[in-house]
C-alpha positions as CSV (number, residue, x, y, z in Angstrom):
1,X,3.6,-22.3,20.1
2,X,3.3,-20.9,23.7
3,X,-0.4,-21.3,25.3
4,X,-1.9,-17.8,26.3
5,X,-2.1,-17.4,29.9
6,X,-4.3,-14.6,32.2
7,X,-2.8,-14.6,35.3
8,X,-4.7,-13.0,38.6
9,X,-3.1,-13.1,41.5
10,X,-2.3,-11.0,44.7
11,X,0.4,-8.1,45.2
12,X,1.5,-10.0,48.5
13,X,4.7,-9.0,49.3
14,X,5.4,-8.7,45.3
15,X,5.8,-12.3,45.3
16,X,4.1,-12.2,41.4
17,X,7.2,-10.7,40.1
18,X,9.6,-13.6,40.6
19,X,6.0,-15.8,39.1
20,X,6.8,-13.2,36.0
21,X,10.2,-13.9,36.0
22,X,10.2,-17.5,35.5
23,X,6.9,-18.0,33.3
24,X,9.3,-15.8,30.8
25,X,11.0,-19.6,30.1
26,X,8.1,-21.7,30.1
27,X,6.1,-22.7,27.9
28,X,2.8,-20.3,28.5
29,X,3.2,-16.5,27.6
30,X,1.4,-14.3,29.9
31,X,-1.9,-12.2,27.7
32,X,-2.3,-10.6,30.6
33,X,-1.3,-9.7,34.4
34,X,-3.9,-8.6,37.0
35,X,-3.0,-8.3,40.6
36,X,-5.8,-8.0,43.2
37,X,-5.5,-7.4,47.2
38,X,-4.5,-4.2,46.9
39,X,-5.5,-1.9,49.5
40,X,-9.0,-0.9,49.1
41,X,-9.5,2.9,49.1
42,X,-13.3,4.6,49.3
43,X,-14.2,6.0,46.0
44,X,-16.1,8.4,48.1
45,X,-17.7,9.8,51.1
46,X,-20.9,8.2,50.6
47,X,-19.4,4.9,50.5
48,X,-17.3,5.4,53.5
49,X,-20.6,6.3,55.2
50,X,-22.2,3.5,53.9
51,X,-19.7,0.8,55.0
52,X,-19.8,2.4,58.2
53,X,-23.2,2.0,58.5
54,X,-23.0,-1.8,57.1
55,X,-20.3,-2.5,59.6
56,X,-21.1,-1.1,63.0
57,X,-25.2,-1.3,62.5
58,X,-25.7,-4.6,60.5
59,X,-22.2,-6.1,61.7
60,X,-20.9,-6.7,58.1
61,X,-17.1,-6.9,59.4
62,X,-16.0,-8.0,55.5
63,X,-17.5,-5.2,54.1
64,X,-14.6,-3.8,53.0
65,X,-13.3,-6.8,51.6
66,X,-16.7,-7.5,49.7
67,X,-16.6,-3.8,48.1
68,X,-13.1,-5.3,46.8
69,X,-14.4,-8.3,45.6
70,X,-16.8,-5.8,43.5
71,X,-14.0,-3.5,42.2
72,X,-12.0,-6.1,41.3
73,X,-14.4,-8.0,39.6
74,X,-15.3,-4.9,37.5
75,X,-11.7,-3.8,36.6
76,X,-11.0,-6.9,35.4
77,X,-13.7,-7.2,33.4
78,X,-12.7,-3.8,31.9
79,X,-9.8,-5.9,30.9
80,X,-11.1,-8.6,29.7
81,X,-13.6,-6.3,27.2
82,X,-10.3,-5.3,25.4
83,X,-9.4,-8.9,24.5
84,X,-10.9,-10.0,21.3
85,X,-9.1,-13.8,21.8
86,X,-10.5,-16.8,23.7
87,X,-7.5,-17.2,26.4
88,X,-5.8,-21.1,26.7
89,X,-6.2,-20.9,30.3
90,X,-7.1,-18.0,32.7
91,X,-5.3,-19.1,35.8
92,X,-6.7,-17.3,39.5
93,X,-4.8,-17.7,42.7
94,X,-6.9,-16.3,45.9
95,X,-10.3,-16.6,43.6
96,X,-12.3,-15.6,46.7
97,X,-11.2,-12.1,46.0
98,X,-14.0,-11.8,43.5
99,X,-17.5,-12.8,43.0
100,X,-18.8,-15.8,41.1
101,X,-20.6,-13.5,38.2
102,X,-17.3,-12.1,37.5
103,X,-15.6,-15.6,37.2
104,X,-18.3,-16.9,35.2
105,X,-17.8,-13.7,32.8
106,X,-13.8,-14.9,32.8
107,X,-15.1,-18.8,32.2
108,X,-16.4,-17.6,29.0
109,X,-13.4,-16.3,27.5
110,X,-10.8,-19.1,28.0
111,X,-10.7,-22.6,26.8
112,X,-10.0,-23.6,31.3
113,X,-10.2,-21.7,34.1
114,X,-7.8,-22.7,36.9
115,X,-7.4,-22.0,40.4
116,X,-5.4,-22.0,43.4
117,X,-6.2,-21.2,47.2
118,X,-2.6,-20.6,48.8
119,X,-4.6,-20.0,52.0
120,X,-6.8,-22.6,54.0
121,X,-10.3,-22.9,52.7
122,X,-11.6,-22.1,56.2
123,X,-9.9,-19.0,56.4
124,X,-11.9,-17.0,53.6
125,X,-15.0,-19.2,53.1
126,X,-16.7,-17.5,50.0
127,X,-14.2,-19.8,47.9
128,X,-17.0,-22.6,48.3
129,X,-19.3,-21.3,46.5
130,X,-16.6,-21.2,43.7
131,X,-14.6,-24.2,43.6
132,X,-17.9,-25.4,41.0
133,X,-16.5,-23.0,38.3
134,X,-13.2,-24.2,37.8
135,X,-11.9,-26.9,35.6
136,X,-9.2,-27.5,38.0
137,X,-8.8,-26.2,41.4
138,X,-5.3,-26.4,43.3
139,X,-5.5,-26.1,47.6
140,X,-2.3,-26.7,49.4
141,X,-3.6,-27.9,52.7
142,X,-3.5,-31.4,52.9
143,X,-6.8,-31.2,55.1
144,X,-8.7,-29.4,52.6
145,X,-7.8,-32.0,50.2
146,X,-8.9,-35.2,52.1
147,X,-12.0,-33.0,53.3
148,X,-13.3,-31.8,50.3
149,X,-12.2,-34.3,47.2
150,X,-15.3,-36.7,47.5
151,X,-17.7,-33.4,46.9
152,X,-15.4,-31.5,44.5
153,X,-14.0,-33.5,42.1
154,X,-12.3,-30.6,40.7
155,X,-10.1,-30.1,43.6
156,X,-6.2,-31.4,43.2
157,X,-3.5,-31.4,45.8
158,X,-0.8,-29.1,45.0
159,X,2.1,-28.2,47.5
160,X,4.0,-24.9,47.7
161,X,6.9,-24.5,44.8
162,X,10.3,-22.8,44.7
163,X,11.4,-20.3,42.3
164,X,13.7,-21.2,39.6
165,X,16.9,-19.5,40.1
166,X,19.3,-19.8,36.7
167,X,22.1,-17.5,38.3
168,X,22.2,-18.6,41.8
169,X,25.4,-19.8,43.2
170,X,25.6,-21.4,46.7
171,X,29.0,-20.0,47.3
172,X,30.3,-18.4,50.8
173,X,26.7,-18.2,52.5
174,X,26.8,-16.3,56.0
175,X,26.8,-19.3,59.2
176,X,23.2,-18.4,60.6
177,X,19.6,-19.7,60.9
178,X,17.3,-17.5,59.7
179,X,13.4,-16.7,60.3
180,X,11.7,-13.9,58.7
181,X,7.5,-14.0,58.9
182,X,4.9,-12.0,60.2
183,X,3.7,-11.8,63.5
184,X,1.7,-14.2,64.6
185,X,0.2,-14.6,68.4
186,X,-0.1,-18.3,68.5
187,X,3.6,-18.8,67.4
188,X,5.3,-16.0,68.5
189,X,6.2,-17.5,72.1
190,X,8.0,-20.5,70.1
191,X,10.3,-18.3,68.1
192,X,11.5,-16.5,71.4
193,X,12.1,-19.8,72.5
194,X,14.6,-21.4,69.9
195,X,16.4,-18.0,69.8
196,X,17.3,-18.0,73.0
197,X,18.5,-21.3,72.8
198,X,20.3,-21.0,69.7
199,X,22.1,-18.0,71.3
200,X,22.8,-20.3,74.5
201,X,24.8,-22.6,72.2
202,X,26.6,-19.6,70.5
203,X,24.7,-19.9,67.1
204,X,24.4,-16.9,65.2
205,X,20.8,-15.8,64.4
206,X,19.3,-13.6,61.9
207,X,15.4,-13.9,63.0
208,X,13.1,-11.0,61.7
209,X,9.4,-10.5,62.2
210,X,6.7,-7.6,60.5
211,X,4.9,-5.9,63.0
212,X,3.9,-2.2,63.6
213,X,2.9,-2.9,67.2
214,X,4.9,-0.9,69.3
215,X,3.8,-3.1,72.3
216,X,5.1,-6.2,70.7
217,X,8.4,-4.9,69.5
218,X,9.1,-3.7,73.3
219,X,7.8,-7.2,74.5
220,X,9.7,-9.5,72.1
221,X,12.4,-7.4,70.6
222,X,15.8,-9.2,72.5
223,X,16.5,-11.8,70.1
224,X,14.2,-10.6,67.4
225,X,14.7,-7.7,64.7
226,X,10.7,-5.9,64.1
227,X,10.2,-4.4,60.8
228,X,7.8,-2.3,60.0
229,X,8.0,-1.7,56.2
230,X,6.6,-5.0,54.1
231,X,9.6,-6.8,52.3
232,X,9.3,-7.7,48.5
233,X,9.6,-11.7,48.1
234,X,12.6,-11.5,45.9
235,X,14.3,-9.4,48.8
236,X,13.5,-12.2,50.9
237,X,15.3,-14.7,48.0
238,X,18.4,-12.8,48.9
239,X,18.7,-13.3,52.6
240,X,17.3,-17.1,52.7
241,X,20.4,-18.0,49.5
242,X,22.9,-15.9,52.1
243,X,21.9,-18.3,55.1
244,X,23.0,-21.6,55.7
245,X,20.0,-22.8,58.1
246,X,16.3,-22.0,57.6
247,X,14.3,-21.4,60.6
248,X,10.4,-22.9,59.5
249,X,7.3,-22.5,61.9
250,X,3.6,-23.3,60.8
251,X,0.8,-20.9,60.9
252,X,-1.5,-23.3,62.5
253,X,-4.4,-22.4,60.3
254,X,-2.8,-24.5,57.5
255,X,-1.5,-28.3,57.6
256,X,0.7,-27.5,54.4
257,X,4.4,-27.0,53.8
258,X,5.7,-23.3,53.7
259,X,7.8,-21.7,50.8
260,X,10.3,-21.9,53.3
261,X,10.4,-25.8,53.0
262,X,10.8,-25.9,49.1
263,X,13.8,-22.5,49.1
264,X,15.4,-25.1,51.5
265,X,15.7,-27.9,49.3
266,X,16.7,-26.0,46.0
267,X,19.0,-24.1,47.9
268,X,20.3,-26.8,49.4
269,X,20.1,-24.9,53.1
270,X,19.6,-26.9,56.6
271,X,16.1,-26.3,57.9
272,X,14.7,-26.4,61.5
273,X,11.2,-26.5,61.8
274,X,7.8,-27.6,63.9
275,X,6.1,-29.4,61.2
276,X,6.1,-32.6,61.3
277,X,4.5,-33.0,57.9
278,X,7.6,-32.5,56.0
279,X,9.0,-35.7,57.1
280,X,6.5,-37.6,54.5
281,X,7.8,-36.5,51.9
282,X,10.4,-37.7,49.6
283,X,12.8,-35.1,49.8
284,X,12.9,-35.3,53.7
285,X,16.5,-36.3,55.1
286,X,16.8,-35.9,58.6
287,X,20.7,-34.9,57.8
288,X,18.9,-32.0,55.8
289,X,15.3,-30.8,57.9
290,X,15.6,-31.3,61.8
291,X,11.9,-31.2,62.9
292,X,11.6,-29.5,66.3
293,X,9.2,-31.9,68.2
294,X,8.9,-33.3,72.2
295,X,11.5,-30.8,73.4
296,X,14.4,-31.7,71.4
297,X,16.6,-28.6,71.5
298,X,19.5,-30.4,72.7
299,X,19.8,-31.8,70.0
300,X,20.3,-29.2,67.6
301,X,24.0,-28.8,67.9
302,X,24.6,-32.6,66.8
303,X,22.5,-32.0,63.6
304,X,24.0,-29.0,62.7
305,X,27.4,-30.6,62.5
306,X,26.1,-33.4,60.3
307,X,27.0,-33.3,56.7
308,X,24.0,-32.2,54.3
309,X,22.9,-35.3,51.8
310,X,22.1,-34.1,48.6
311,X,18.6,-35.5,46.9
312,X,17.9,-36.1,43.7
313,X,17.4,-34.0,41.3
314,X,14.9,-35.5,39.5
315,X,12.6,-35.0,43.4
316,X,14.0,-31.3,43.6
317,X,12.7,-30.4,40.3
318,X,9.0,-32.1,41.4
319,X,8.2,-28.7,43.5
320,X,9.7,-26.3,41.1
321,X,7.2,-23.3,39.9
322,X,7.2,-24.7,36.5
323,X,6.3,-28.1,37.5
324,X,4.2,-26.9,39.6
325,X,2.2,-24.8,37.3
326,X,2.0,-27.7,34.9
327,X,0.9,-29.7,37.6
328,X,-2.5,-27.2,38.3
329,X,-3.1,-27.0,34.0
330,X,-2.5,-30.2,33.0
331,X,-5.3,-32.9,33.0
332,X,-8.3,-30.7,32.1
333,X,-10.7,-31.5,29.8
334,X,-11.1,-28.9,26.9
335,X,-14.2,-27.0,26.3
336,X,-15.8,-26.5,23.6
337,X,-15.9,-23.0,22.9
């Protein structure tokens, strides 16, 4: 019988739906689906007024995001009211998005509660005061984990994961490298970089970056395509399995592997990239992942041409979603309840 799942998570670029996809052949059935970090819109006047207020007089720059934290933590208790069961597991990725009295409302319906922080814990700090909660808490950022594992006890190192494609053939992919990713200031200047040289050496490029600053697209836009409009993760599924190379850079707020890495391997697609991280772990081949490190450009043609070494299946199938969903539930203790 198939455990009963409540799965939170965020509308990011609609990356849930493929999550949805594949958890329809696994062995949890989803109760139910709640997506947070949503745009957060006013309910009124007097609330605009007041964030104002809380914002430019009492310098409460989150304010916004705390009056989502409080809307989301009432819709989905709305939600939860309905249920009459006691969930297996309630399972919250990006748990900072609402506030500990709501997830201590969820704790009491579920036999675990589960999390995972796909972003630094730096970056939205609230998430300390919650790790405590959780039966199991996933981060992916390999600094977090060595940080933070003597006082949390809870917390697990858990990389990134691919989704499971059934249908996918690797037949007649376009010859390209290709980067798609948001603008980012501290990498930006890199990415300019290897496409120029990768046009210099007559390699065809398909690299594609979201921004809606006019200023940047006039500054950057002569190896680069801007978008504008957000594209859905799946989309994104569709160009990477139509590539032959993957273009990987960090966002140097994490020291963690990208999706990028793990679409890669199960794809069986080359990857250039500037982290060196990803040569630690088993799956690296330096036939497969050329790291870009001390000014090695020239060296790019040579690896190109080399012949790609398939790995293992039985490593592959390590950073699958499903794996990698048992990996976060598994191992927990059972409350009474």
């Amino acid at each position: 019988m198939k455990k009963k799942l409540v799965l939170v998570l965020p509308v990011h670029f609609k990356l849930y739906e493929g999550i949805v996809n594949n958890l329809r052949n696994s062995n949890y059935e989803i109760s139910l689906l709640f997506l947070t970090d949503q745009p957060y819109k006013y309910k009124s006047f007097r609330e605009k007024l007041y964030a104002l207020i809380q914002k430019n007089i009492f310098n409460r720059k989150d304010i916004k995001y705390q009056l989502a934290k409080i809307k989301n933590g009432k819709d989905i208790e709305i939600e939860f009211e309905k249920q009459q069961e006691i969930f297996d597991y309630v399972f919250i990725i990006r748990p900072d998005l609402f506030t500990r009295e709501t997830l201590l409302k969820l704790k009491s319906k579920t036999k675990k509660i589960v999390a995972y922080q796909w972003d630094g814990l730096n970056r939205f700090s609230d998430v300390f005061y919650l790790i405590s909660i959780f039966d199991r808490f996933g981060v992916f950022d390999i600094d977090d984990y060595s940080k933070y594992k003597n006082i949390h006890k809870n917390i697990v190192l858990v990389p990134n994961f691919y989704l499971e494609d059934k249908e996918f053939s690797n037949s007649n992919p376009e010859e390209k490298v290709f980067f798609i990713g948001s603008f980012l200031a501290e990498r930006i200047e890199d990415i300019v970089k290897i496409a120029k040289y990768l046009k210099s050496i007559d390699i065809v490029t398909d690299i594609r970056i979201y921004s809606n600053s006019r200023s940047t697209q006039n500054k950057y836009n002569s190896d680069i395509d801007f978008f504008t409009e957000k594209v859905n993760y799946l989309d994104v599924l569709k160009l990477v399995k139509n590539s032959t190379v993957l273009l990987d850079f960090e966002n140097r707020i994490h020291n963690g592997l990208s999706f990028r890495i793990f679409e890669g391997i199960y794809y069986k697609k080359k990857i250039l990239t500037n982290n060196p991280l990803v040569k630690s772990y088993d799956f690296y081949h330096p036939n497969n992942i050329f790291v870009l490190e001390n000014n090695n450009f020239a060296e790019i043609k040579t690896f190109l041409s080399l012949e790609y070494v398939d790995i293992d299946e039985s490593v592959i199938e390590k950073y699958s979603f499903s794996n990698w969903l048992d990996t976060i539930l598994d191992n927990v203790s059972q409350r009474n309840t």
